[in-house]
C-alpha positions in Angstrom: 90.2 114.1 91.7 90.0 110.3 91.8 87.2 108.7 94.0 87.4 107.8 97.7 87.7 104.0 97.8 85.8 102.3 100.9 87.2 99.2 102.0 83.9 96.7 102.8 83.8 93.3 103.2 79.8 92.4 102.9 78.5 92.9 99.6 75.1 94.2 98.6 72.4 92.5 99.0 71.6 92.6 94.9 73.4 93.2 91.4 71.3 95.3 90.0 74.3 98.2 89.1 77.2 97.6 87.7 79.7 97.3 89.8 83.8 97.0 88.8 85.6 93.9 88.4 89.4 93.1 89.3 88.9 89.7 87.7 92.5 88.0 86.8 93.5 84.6 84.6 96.8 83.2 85.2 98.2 86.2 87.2 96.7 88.8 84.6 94.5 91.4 84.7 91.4 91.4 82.5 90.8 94.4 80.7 88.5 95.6 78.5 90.4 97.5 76.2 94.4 97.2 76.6 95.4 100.7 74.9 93.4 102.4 77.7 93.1 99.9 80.6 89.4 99.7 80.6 88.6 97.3 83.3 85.0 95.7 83.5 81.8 97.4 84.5 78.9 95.2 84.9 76.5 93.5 87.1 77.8 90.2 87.2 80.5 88.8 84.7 78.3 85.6 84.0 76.2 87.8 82.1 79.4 88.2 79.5 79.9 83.9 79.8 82.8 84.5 82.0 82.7 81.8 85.3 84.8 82.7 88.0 86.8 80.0 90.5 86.4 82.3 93.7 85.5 86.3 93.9 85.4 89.0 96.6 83.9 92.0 97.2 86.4 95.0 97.8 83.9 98.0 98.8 83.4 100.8 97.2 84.7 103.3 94.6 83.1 106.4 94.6 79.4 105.0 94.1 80.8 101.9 92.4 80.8 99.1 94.0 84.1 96.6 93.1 84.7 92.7 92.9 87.5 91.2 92.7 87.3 87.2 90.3 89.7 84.8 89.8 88.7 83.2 86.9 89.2 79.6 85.0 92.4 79.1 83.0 91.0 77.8 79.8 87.8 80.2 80.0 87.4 81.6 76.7 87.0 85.5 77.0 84.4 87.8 75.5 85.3 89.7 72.5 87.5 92.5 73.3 88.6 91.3 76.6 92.8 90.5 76.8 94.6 89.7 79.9 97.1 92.3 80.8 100.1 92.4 83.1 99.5 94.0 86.3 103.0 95.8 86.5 102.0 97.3 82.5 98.8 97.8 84.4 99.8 100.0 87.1 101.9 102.5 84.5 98.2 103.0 82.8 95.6 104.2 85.7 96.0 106.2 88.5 96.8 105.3 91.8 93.8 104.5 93.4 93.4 101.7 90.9 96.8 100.9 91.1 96.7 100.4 94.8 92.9 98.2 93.9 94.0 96.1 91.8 96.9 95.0 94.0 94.6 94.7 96.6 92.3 92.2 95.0 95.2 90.2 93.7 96.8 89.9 96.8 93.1 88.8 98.3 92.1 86.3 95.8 96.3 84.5 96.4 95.4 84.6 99.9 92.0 82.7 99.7 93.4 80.2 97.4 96.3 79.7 99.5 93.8 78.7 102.9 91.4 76.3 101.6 92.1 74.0 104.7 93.1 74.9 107.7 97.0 74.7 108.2 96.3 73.1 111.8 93.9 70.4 111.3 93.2 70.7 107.9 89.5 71.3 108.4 88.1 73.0 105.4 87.9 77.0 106.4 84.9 79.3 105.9 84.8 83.0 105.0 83.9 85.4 108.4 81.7 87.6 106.9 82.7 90.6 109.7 85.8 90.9 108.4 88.3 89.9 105.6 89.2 86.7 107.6 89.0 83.1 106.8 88.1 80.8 110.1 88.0 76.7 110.8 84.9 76.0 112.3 86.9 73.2 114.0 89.5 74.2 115.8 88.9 78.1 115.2 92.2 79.1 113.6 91.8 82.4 111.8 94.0 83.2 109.0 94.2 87.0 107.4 95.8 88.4 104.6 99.3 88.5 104.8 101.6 91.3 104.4 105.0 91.3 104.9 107.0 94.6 105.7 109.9 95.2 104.1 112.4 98.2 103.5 114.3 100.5 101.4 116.7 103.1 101.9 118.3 106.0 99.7 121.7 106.2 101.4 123.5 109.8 100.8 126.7 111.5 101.2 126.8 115.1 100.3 125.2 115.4 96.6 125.9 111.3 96.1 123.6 108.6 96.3 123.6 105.0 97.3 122.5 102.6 94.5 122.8 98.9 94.1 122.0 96.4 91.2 121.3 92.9 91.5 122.3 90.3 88.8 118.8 89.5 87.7 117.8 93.3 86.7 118.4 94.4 83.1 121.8 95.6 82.7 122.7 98.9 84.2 119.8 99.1 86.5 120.3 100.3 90.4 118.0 101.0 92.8 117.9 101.6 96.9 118.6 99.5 98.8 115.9 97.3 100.3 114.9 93.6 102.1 112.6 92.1 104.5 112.0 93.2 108.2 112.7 90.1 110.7 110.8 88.8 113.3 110.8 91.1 116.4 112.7 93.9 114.2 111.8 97.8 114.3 111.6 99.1 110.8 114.7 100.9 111.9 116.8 98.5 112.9 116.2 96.4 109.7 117.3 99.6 107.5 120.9 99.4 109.3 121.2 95.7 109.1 120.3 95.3 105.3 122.8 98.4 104.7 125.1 96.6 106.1 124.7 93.2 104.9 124.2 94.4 101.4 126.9 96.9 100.8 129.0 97.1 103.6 128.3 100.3 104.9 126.9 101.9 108.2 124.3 104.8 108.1 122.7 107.3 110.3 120.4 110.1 110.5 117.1 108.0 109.4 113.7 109.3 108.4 110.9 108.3 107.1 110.1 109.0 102.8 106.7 106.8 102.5 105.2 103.5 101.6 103.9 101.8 98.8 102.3 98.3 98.9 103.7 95.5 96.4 101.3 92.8 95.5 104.3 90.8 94.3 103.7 89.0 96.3 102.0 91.0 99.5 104.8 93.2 100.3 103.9 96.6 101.9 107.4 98.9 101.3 108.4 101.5 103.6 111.2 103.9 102.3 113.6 105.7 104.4 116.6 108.3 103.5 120.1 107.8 105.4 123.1 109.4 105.9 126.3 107.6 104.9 128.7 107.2 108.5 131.4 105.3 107.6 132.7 101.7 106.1 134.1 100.8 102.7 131.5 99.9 99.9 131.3 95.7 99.4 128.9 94.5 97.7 128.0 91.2 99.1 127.8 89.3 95.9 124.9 87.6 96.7 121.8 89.5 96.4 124.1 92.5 95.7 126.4 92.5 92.1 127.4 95.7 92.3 127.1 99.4 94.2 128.5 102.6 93.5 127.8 106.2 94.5 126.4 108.6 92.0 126.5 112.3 91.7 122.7 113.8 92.2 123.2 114.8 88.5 124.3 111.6 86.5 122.2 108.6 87.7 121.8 105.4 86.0 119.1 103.6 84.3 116.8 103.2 87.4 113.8 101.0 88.0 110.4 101.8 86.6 107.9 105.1 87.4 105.4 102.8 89.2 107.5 102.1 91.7 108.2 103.6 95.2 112.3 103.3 94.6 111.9 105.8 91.4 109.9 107.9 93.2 112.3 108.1 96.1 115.5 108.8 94.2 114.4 111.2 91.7 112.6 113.1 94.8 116.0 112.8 96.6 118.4 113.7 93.9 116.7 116.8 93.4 117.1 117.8 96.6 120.7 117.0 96.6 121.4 118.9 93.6 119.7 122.0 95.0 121.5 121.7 98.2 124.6 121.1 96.8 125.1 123.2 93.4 128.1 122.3 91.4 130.6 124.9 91.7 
């Protein structure tokens, strides 16, 4: 059973145990071994001649206690040490460091996003109560954002919904998804992308699950739908094509690591159990 993380936000008082590092050079993870996704253990990652531009502590995991480093783009790395994708990352270790290493990219964008304050341009200090960045001028507060956003597996009998965009790799579909709005319920934005997207109206809504999405600081929540009515349009826009597939014969879909795999294979199951083929 993987160990509990504990979210923190003041670090110990000393380094005298290693501790895990989420340290990351031009986007990438650092890892200490890329066939296995070691990341680093140690006290401090000076003590391997590695500098870091800004770092964070995360809390712990387990007993551990974890960092997360941004560091320089021409440092030279120790022997052994190679920068790896976070997406090839995330297909490698288990969820909970999965879910921490998004975590600690999405902080360390953040911080280097608020250096000044966006309303006087005062330069802003870390509150050390919480994961917060204040101006000690005019008190603006900035957190780490995260921006809701939705998906939904759209069915009719044993058929799903899928959609591909023109920038996926040919023959890849997904759910449908897109950004909540301003003063939008979760619900209201899964009818309105539907609709926008593919031309279509649902009904019957419920709730799947959630997965955050560091790329940039998305959090995902994934609903099912029933089709009720409306011809299938693509908008040609963000949507190329959209078609509905039997439960039994679906197209090259998107990745295991993320939520929209999870949600259609879970789904199509169902269907096809529900539904047997005569």
């Amino acid at each position: 059973m993987p160990d509990q993380y504990i979210p923190l936000v003041t670090p110990p008082p000393d380094r005298d145990s290693p501790a895990l590092w989420f340290a990351f050079q031009r986007g990438s993870i650092l890892v200490c071994n890329t066939e296995s996704a070691e990341l680093p253990c140690c006290c401090t990652l000076e003590e391997h001649g590695v500098a870091t531009v800004r770092s964070h502590y995360l809390g712990l995991l387990g007993e551990r206690h974890c960092y997360a480093a941004e560091i320089e783009e021409a440092q030279a790395l120790p022997a052994g040490w190679a920068p790896l994708g976070l997406r090839d990352l995330f297909g490698m270790v288990d969820s909970t460091l999965a879910a921490l290493s998004g975590r600690a990219l999405q902080i360390l964008d953040w911080e280097r996003n608020v250096q000044f304050c966006s309303r006087c341009g005062t330069p802003m200090r870390a509150r050390t109560d919480e994961r917060a960045r204040a101006c000690p001028s005019c008190r603006f507060t900035s957190y780490p954002p995260v921006s809701p956003a939705v998906m939904v597996l759209v069915t009719r009998g044993r058929e799903l919904l899928l959609a591909r965009k023109s920038v996926w790799p040919a023959g890849r579909y997904s759910a449908i998804a897109g950004f909540v709005e301003p003063g939008e319920m979760l619900e209201d934005t899964v009818v309105r992308e539907t609709r926008e997207e593919v031309g279509v109206e649902v009904g019957d809504l419920r709730y799947f699950g959630s997965q955050p999405w560091p790329f940039p600081h998305s959090l995902m929540v994934a609903f099912t739908a029933e089709y009720a009515g409306g011809p299938l349009k693509p908008d040609g826009v963000e949507i190329e094509e959209a078609a509905w597939f039997d439960a039994e014969a679906l197209p090259r879909l998107p990745p295991s690591v993320s939520i929209s795999r999870r949600l259609i294979t879970t789904v199509a199951a169902q269907l096809a159990r529900q539904y047997p083929k005569p």
